[in-house]
N, C-alpha and C positions, 0 to 999 in steps of 0.2 A: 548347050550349057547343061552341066549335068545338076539334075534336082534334087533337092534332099527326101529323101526318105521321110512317110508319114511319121517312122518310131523316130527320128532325128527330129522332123518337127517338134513332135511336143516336146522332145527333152529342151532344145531350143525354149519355148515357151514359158519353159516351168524353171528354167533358170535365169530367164530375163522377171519375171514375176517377183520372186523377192527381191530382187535390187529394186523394183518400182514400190514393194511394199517398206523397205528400208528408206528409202528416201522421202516419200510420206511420212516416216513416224521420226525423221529429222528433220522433216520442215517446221511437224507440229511441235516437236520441240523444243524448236528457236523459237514459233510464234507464241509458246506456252510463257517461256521465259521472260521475254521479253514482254508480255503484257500482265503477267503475273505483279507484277509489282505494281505501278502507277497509270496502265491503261493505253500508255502509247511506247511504241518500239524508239527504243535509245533513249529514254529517258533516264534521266536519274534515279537510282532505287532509292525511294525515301523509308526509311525507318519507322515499325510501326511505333507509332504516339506513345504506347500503351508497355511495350515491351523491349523500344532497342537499348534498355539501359542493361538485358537480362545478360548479354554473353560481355558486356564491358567491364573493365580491371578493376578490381577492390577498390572503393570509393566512399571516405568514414566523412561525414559530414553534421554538424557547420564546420569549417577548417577552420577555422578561427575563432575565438570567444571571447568576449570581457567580460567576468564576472565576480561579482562577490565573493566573500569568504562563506564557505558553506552554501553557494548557491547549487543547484542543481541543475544538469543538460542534460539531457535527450540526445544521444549519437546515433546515428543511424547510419548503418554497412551497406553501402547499395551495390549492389552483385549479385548475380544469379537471379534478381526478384523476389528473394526473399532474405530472413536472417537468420538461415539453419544454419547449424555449425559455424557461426562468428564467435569467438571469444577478444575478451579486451584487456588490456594490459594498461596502466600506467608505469612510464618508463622514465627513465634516463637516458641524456642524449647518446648511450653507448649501447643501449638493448637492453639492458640489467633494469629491472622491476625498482621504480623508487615510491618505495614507504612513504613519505612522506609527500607525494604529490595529488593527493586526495586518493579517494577508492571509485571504482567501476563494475554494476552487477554485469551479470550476463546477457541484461536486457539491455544491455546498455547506458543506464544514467549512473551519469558522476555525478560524483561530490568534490565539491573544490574542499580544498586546506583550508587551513585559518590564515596559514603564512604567504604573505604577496611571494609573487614571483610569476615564472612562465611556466606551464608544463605539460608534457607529451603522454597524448593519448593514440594506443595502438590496437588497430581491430587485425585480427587475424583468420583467414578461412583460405584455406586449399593450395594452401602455401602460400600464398597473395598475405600484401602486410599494408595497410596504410594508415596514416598519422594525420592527426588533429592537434594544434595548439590552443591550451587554454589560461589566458593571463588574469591571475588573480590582483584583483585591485579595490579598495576601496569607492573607486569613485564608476562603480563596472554603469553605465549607460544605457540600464534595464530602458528598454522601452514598449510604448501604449502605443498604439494607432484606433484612430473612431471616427465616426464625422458627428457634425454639431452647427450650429449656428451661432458659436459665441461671438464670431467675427459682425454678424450682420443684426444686432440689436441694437440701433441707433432708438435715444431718447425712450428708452424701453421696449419700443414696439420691433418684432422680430420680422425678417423679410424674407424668412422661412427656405433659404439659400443655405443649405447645409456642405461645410468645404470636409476635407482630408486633414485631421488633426494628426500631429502625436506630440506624446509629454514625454519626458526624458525622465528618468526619478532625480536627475540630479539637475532639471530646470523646471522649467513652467512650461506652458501650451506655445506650439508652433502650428501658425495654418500653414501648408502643405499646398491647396490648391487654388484658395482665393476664389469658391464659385461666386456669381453673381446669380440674382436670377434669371437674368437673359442664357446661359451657359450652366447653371447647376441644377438640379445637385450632385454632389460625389458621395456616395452613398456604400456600403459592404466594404468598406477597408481588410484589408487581410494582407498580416507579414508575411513573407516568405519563410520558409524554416529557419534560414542562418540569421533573418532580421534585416538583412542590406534590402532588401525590396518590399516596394507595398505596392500590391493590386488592387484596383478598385470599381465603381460603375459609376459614370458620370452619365448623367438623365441629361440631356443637348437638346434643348425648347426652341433654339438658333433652328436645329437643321431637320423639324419637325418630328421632334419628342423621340427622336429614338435613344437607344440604353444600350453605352459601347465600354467595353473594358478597356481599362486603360493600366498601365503600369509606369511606376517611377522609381528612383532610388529611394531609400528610406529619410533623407532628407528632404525629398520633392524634388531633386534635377533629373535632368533625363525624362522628359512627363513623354510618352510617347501612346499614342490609339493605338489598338491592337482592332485587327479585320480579322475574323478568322473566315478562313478559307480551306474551303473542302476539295477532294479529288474533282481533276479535271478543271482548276480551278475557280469553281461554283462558288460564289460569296454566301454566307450564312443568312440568316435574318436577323436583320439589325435590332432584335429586343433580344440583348444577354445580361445576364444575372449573376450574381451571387460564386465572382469570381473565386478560385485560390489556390496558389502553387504546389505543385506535385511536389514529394518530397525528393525527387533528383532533380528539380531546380531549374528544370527545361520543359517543362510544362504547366500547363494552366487547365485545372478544372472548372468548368461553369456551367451556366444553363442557356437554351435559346431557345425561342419558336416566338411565333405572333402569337397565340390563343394560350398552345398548353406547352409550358417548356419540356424539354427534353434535357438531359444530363449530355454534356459533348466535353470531349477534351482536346487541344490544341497545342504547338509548339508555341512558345513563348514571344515566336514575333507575326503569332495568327495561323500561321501556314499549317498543312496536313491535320486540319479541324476533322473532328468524326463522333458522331455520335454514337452512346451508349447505351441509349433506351430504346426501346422502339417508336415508329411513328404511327399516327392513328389511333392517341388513344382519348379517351375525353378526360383523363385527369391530369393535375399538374405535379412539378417536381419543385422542389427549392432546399436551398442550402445543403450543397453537394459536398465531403469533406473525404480525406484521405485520411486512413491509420497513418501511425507515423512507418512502417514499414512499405505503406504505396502497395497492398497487395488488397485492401479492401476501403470503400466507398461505403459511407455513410449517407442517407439522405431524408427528408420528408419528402410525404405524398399521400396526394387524394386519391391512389387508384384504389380504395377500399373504401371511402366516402367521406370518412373524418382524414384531417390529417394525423400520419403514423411515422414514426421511424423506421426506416428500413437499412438493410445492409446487403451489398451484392461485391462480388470479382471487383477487380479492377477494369478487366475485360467488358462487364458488363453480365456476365452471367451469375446463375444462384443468387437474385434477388429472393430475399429472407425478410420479414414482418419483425419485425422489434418487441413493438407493442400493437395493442389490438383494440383501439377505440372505437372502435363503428358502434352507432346504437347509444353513444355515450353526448354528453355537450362537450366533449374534451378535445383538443387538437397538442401533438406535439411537433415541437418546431425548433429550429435553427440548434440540429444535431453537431458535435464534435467531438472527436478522442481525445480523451485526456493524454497530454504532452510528457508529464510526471510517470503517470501510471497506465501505459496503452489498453489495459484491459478493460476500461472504464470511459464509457460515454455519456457525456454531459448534454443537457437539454432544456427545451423551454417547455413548460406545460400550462395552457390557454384552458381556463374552467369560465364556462358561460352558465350561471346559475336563474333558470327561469322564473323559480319565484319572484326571489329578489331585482330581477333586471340586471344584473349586475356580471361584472366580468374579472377575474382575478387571471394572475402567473406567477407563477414559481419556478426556481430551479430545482430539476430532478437531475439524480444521475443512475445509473443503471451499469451492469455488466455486460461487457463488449456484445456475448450471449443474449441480450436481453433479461436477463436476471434479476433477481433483487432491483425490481424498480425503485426509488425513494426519493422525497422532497429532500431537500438540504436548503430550501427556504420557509417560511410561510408566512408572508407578509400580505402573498397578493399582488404586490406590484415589485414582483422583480423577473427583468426576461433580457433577452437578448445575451445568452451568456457566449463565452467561447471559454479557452485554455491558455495558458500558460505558463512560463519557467520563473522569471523572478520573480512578477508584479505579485504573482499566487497564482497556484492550479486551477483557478476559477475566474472569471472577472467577466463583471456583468452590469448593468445602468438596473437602477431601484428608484421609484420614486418615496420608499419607505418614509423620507424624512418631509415630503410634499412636493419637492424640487428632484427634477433630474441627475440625477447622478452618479458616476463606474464606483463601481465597489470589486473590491478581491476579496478570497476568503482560499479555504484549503478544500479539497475535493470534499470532505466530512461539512464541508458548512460551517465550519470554527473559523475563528483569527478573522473576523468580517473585518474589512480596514476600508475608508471613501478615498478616493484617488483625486476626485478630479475637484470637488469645492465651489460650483459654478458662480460663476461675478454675477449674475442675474437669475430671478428664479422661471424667468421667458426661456435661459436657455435648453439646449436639450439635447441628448449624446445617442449615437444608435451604433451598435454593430463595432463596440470593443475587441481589440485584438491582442496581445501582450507578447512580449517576446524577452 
């Protein structure tokens, strides 16, 4: 057998070598691929929570509206993750710009007409074009969501069983969930942007006291538990809080942990839940809220000692201090962006005054920045605000008059109007929402 030569060996050698170093760096990057996404090979690539709305097709939302004459909407362009380079148009059903179908800033809110009728709204970015209908009507079916105990004050005495309300402006109160106290309470009601859904937390004393989000149509069918559930999928911890919809409408902002909550976000029927704060820390989070553009989170938190406002990504990064209470008796709480005017967020401010013993709240509002912080109440007894479109840019429970009860006003604190009127002065409302 004739041998190979030593100088043939190695060339032999050194040309079988990269084919073994090529074939390593394609095994590793099948095994890259494949567990890059959800952790096991052939799964489904699921979409992150947070961002797969960014490379999706021009998307003007609510598609639909019934509103007043002169009322105002909030559109929001969801594309790319943000709203650079959107412009909007009211139209005619042929492209031609119609005068007369209300106007539209660059931020996006319209103004409806005086005149009834139906009319098209057109956002425009990067050649992409999509439309919203909004039907001007007298009788538009602003609605309130809150919870209360109006239902459960037999003979005066209240059984502290608070359900899922809403009032229609053009009816009265409707309970939504019916708790009892064996099964309630429904507590943090929140519309969805377009108003068709209300999310909420029902406290379950049945299935030993834990606090599970639930969602339903904006009439109360459909009532369904949402689990959220994390990668590989690991069930969360059954204490979540202070749910509410992402403005693309497929997801759900909250809060969860046993001790100190954490800020998480989830798809809408629980699944690919993930958290946005970190773990390990010893203070808590509450009332998490989204800009109306879904690019920034609003929240309180004791991670400075008092409760403060804060603001951070969507993602969870560039968490920013608002305000700076530490050293003070003051907490602020149950943050939101204004829906009229996004540069502006609304709040509660908790004054614990030691001389007197005594405890006041008021509504502040402030620049998106932290800005210009200022009262727009000062009664003392008004908290619990949030945002919105018809009812007023404000709307909040005041016990100003002795009795519980939603009041609306205008971001400025003017036009104070009482919503709700209570049949008893036992009863009690928390956690308004308007749409």
């Amino acid at each position: 057998m004739m041998s190979t030569p030593p100088n043939t060996r190695g060339r032999l050698y050194s040309a079988r070598w990269p084919r073994k170093l090529l074939r390593r760096l394609v095994i590793c990057a099948v095994l890259t691929f494949c567990f890059s996404s959800c952790g096991t090979p052939g799964c489904d690539d699921k979409p992150d929570p947070i961002f797969d709305f960014i490379d999706q097709p021009l998307h003007l939302v609510p598609e639909t509206s019934i509103v007043r004459p002169n009322a105002q909407i909030v559109f929001q362009a969801l594309s790319g993750g943000d709203g650079t380079n959107v412009t909007y148009d009211v139209i005619n059903p042929d492209g031609t710009h119609d005068p007369l179908g209300g106007t539209i800033t660059s931020a996006g809110v319209y103004t409806a007409p005086t005149k009834f009728g139906t009319y098209r709204v057109r956002a425009y970015k990067n050649g992409q074009t999509s439309d919203a209908l909004v039907t001007v009507d007298v009788a538009s079916p602003g609605v309130l969501a809150f919870s209360s105990n109006l239902d459960s004050i037999p003979g005066g005495m209240t059984t502290g069983a608070a359900s899922v309300f809403r009032h229609l402006t053009t009816s009265g109160f409707e309970n939504l969930t019916h708790a009892t106290v064996s099964t309630g309470p429904d507590l943090q009601a929140r519309l969805s942007p377009s108003g068709s859904m209300i999310v909420f937390v029902r406290s379950s004393f049945s299935t030993g006291g834990d606090h599970s989000v639930h969602i339903m149509n904006q009439d109360g069918q459909n009532l369904v538990k949402i689990t959220p559930v994390g990668a590989f999928g690991v069930p969360f911890s059954s204490e979540s809080a202070w749910p509410s919809i992402a403005p693309d409408q497929q997801h759900i902002l909250f809060t969860n942990g046993i001790e100190n909550h954490r800020i998480a976000i989830m798809d809408v029927d629980g699944m690919a839940a993930k958290y946005l704060s970190p773990a390990d820390v010893n203070y808590d989070i509450t009332a998490p809220s989204f800009s109306s553009d879904g690019q920034h989170i609003v929240f309180s938190s004791t991670m400075q000692g008092n409760a403060d406002i804060y603001v951070m990504n969507a993602d969870g990064t560039n968490v920013q201090a608002l305000t700076h209470l530490s050293g003070t008796s003051d907490a602020a709480l149950h943050p939101r962006y204004s829906r009229i005017n996004g540069g502006s967020i609304v709040y509660e401010l908790n004054h614990y005054d030691h001389n007197t013993n005594t405890n006041t709240r008021d509504i502040w509002v402030m620049n998106a920045d932290g800005s210009n912080q200022h009262a727009v109440t000062n009664d003392g007894k008004s908290f619990d605000p949030s945002t919105g479109i018809l009812v007023g840019d404000i709307v909040f429970v005041s016990r100003r008059d002795g009795n519980s009860e939603i009041y609306s006003m205008n971001l400025d604190g003017t036009n104070v109007k009482v919503i709700t009127a209570a049949h008893n002065e036992l009863a009690s409302f928390q956690d308004p929402d308007a749409n």
